[in-house]
N, C-alpha and C positions, 0 to 999 in steps of 0.2 A: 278212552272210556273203558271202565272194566266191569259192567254187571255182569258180562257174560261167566264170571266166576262163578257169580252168586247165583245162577241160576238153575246149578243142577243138584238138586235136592232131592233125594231119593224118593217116594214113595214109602210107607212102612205096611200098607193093609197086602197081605197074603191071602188067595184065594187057594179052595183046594183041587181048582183042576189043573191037571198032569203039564199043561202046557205054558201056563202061567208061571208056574214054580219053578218049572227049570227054566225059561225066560228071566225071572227074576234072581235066579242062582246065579248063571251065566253073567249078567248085569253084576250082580255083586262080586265075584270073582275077578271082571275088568275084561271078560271075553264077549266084549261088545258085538260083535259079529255076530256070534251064534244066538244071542239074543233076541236080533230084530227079527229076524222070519217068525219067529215062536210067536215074539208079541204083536206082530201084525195080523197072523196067523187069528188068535185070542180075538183082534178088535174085529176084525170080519163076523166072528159068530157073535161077542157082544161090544156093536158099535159106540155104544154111549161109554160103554166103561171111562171113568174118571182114573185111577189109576194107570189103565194101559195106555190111553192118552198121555197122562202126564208122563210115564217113562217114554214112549216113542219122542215127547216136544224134547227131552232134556237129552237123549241121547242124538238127536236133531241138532239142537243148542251146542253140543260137545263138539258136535262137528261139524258146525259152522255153517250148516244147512238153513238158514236163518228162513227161508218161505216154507219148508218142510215144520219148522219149528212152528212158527206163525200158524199155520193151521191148527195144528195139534192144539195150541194154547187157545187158538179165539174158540176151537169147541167147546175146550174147557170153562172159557168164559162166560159163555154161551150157555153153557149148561148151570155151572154156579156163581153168576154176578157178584155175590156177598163173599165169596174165596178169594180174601186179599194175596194169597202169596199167586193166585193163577191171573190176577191184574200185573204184579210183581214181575214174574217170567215172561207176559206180554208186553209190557213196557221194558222190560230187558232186551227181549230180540230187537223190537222196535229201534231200538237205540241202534243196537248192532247192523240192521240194515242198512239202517239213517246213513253208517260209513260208506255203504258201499254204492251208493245214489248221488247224482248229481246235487249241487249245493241245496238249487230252489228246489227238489224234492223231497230233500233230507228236512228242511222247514215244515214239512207239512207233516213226517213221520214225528218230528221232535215235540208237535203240538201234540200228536196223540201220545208220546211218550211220555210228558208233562202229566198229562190226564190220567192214563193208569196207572203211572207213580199217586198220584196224588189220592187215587181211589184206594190204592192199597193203602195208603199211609193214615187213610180217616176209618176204614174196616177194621183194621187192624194198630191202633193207639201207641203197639209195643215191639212193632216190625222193624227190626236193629236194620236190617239191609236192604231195606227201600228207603230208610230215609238216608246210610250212607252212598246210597245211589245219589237223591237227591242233590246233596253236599257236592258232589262231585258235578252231577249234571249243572247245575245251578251257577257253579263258579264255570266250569268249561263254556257255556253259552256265548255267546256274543251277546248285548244286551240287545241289539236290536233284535234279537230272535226270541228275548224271555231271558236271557242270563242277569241272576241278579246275587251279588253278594250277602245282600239282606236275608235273602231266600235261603240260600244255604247257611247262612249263622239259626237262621230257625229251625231249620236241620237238626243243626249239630246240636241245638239248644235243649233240645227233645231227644234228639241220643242222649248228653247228658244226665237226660232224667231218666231213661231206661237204665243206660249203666256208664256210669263216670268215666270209665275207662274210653269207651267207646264216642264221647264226647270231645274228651282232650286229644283222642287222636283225631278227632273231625274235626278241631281248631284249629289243630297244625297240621293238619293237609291245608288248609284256607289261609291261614299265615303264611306257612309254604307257599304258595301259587303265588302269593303277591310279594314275596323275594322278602316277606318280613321274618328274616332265618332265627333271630335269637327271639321273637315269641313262639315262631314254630318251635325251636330245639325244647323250649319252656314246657311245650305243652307237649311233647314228646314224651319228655322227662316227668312230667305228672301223670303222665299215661303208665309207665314203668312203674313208678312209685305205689300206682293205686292198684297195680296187678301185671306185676312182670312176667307173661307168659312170652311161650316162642316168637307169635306171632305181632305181640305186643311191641318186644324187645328190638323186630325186624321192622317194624317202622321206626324206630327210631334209629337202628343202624345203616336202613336206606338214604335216609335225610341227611346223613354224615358223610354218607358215599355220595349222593346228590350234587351235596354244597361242597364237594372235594375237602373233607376235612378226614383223614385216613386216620388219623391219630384216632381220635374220637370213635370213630367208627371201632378200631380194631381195641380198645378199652371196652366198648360197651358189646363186643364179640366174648371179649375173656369174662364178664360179667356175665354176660347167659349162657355158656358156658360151664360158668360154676352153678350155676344155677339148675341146670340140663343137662349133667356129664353124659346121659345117652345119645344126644343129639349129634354123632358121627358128624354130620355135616359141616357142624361149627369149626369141627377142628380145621376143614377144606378151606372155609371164607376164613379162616385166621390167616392161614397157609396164603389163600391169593389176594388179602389186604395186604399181608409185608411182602408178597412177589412185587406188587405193585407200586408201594410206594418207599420203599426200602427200608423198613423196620425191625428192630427187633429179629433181624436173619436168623439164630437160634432159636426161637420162640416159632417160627415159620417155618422151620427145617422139621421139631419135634412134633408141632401138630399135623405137620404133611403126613409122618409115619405114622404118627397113631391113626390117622384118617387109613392110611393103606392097610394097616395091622387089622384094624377092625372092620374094614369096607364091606359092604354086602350092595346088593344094585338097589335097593331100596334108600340107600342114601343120597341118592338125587345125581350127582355129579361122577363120572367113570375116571377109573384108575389113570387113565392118562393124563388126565389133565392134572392130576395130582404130583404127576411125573412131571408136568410141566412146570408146574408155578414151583416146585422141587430148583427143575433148575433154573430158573429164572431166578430164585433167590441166590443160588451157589453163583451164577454166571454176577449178579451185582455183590458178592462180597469179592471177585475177582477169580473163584476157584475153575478155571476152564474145564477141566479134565471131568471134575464130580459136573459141573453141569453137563456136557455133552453125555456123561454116562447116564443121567438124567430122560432126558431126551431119548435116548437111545430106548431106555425102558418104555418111553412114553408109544414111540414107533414101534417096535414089535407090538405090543400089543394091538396098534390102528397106527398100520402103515403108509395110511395115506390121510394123516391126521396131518393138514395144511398149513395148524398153527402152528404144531412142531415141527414141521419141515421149516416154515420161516425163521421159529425160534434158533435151528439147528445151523442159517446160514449166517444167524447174527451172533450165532457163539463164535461159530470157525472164523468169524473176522476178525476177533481180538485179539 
């Protein structure tokens, strides 16, 4: 289950006292810590506050404090019944609790998770991520507990009508699930066609990584790619598709160094590992020597990086 993504939505209303604002600075910057005393600080003097609720549920939510979170949210509920996205983020934890309970108890959260999905989804007509909540919950069900395929094609049917895009990728996750790969791959590929964004492109490169099809996958890599030369990252997953399945080893080798030429830490994935799927591709074209020197870069930098240690004892075997 993945609402827990979608559940932390910033807040945007700015208040002008001193404690709030550097609360919400802190929050925007990613220095979560110094945040939460400010804004607990904030709800003591004003309790009801809807905003400083919502940040303390979502940075709650982030961190996986799901009964911290669950309060925060049912105030908010509590305070505005008609604020579908705060049915939304309660039917979100919900779910995420649900994981962490016994089965027969997780039955009894998953009915109220049903419910405040479904309240947000009739508030709000045009709520993209409650209803790919839905899609997802619906098909994951067991039927005897409320999972129904029909439910989630109504989902997706209504994403659809919000935005196309967001439709065909709700089809092929539902295709997906039930092992039907070439309507999924179809409705992937309509997804792309009707608006190839990053995150568009990475469901459909997921599904290719999924169904072990590498090929595909690292084509529709160098497609978004051309499409998002800034997207540093790309060049990384080019790099560990042909580590992986042994392609294209010069095409693997090139976009490893452009990833390292350009790296800053904001591209998701650290230098080492780029050192590694480096040599992992030298160590499968046969080059022992460039891969261990590989390696070697990977270890200086994180010494006690455990997969290059492994990698390092399956190069010296050859």
């Amino acid at each position: 289950m993945k609402w827990f993504l979608y559940l932390l939505l910033s807040p945007i209303i700015v208040f002008s006292q001193t404690n709030f604002d550097l609360a919400a600075q802190y929050y925007k910057d990613g220095d979560i810590v110094k945040s939460i005393p400010l804004f607990e600080q904030y709800l003591k003097e004003y309790p009801t506050d809807a905003i400083t609720l919502e940040y303390l549920g979502d940075i709650a939510g982030n961190a996986k404090d799901w009964d911290a979170a669950l309060e925060y949210y049912e105030l908010l509920v509590a305070q505005d019944n008609t604020n579908a996205n705060y049915h939304f983020k309660y039917g979100g934890v919900l779910a995420m609790k649900a994981l962490t309970v016994n089965r027969i108890s997780a039955v009894f959260y998953i009915n109220d998770v049903k419910e405040y999905f479904d309240t947000a989804a009739r508030l709000d007509p045009r709520h993209i991520e409650v209803r790919k909540a839905m899609v997802e919950l619906y098909m994951q069900l067991p039927i005897i507990i409320g999972g129904s395929e029909a439910k989630s094609l109504f989902y997706a049917n209504e994403l659809a009508q919000i935005s196309p895009v967001e439709g065909f990728l709700a089809k092929g996750y539902i295709a997906g699930y039930n092992d039907k790969n070439i309507a999924a791959e179809n409705f992937y590929k309509q997804a792309v066609a009707q608006g190839g964004t990053l995150l568009v492109y990475d469901k459909l490169i997921t599904f290719y990584k999924n169904t072990n099809q590498p090929r595909k996958a690292l084509e529709a890599l160098k497609n978004n790619l051309a499409l998002h030369p800034y997207k540093n990252l790309l060049n990384y997953q080019i790099g560990a598709i042909v580590a992986g399945a042994n392609l294209e080893p010069q095409l693997g080798i090139d976009s490893l160094k452009k990833y390292l030429d350009q790296y800053s830490v904001e591209d998701g994935m650290s230098k080492q590992w780029a050192y590694l799927r480096l040599a992992q591709i030298h160590k499968n074209k046969g080059n022992k020597s460039m891969a261990l020197s590989c390696i070697e870069e990977a270890l200086i930098i994180a010494p006690v990086f455990k997969e290059a240690r492994k990698e390092k004892r399956i190069i010296q075997a050859l």
